[in-house]
C-alpha positions as CSV (number, residue, x, y, z in Angstrom):
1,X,-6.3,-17.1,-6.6
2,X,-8.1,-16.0,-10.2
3,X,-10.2,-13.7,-8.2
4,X,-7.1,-12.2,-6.5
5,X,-5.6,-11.6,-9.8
6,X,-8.7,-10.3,-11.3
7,X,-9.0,-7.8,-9.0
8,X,-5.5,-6.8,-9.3
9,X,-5.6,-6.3,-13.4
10,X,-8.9,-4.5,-12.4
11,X,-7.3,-2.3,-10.0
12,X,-4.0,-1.5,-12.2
13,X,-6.6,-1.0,-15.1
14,X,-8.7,1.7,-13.2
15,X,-5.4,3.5,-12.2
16,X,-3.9,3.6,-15.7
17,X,-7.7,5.4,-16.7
18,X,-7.5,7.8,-13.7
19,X,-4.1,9.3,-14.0
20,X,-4.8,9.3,-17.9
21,X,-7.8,11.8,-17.2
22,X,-5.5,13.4,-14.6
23,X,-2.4,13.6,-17.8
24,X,-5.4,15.0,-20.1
25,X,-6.4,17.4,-17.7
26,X,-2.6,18.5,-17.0
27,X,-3.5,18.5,-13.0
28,X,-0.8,15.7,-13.2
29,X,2.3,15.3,-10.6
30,X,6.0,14.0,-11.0
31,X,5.4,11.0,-9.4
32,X,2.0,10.1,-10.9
33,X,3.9,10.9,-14.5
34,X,6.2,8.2,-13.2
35,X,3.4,5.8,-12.1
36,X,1.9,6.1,-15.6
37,X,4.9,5.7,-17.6
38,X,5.4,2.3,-15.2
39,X,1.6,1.3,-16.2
40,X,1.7,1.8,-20.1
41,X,4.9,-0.8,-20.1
42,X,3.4,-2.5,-18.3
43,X,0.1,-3.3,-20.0
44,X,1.6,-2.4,-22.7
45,X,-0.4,0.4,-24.0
């Protein structure tokens, strides 16, 4: 069960730094936008 969580704070954590780049690079979409706003309230960044 710890691995499976792991992996899931792993996999939120590598999304969050992708659609960052994506934000910085201003290639992002509406819905990513969305995504990311969902993440950083998440993790509370």
């Amino acid at each position: 069960m710890n691995k499976q969580i792991n992996e899931s704070i792993k996999f939120l954590l590598s999304e969050y730094k992708r659609l960052k780049m994506k934000q910085k690079e201003k290639k992002i979409t509406k819905e990513e936008k969305e995504t990311l706003t969902k993440l950083k309230s998440f993790l509370g960044k």
